[in-house]
C-alpha angles and dihedrals in degrees: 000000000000114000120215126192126220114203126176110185136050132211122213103210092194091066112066114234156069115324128175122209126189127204142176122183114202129161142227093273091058092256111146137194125216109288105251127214125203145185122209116193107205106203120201118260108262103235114244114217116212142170124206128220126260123208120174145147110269095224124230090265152346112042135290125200127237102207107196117193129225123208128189095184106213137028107280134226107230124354124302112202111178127177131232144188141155126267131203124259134155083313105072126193080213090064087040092241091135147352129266124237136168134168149112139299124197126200117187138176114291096001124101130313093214142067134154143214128220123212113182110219117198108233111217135166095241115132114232146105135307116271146201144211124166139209124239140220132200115174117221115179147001134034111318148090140224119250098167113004099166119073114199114218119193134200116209114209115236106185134089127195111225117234108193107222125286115252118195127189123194117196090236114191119203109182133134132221 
């Protein structure tokens, strides 16, 4: 016996909503089951903020800046604001290896998916390793979740110490006897 299987409906999973979909199963001998009718509910996809990750040379002087990126993914439903600030690593502002910033960031229907965020970092001619901050989210408001919410930034070190050659001298005696 060979099923088949009747359906009337459809359901788009792309557009959010209430869909009804019949469907009846017979086989090849005529034999028939009880028609079914369904409703599918299609919920819209929640938005996922994230931030990437930024790694450049700090220069000798002067600033540059370290642009993160944050992404919400999909159109959202109703606005997302979601707050964000530095945090200390092995970079320090302390220590003026970069600039502080906090603020806000709003995403609302229809509108980007897209916004970034500028640290200035202070370039220097200091020899040391490479360091990191990181930027922060915290969302406040709104569907969505966070699927990365820290952003690394790290600060290549551009700088080498120069070390002359070694010279070694060895009190050699050549004598016979």
């Amino acid at each position: 016996r060979t099923p088949f299987l009747q359906i009337s409906g459809g359901v788009n999973t792309a557009v959010p909503g209430q869909y009804t979909v019949t469907y009846a199963v017979s086989d090849s001998d005529g034999n028939t089951a009880v028609e079914q009718v369904r409703t599918v509910f299609v919920e819209p996809l929640s938005p996922a903020l994230s931030i990437d990750d930024v790694a450049l040379l700090e220069g000798d002087g002067g600033t540059t800046d370290f642009v993160f990126t944050v992404s919400v993914g999909v159109d959202p439903v109703d606005a997302i604001v979601v707050d964000f600030a530095t945090a200390d690593g092995t970079a320090t502002t302390l220590d003026l290896d970069y600039v502080a910033q906090s603020g806000q960031l709003t995403f609302t229907p229809g509108g980007t998916l897209s916004q970034t965020i500028s640290v200035p970092v202070n370039g220097d001619s200091d020899v040391e390793p490479d360091e990191v901050f990181f930027v922060d989210l915290t969302l406040l408001s709104g569907t969505a979740t966070l699927a990365d919410g820290e952003g690394i930034g790290m600060i290549l070190n551009d700088d080498s110490s120069v070390i002359g050659p070694v010279l070694s001298w060895e009190h050699i005696e050549v004598g016979g006897n």
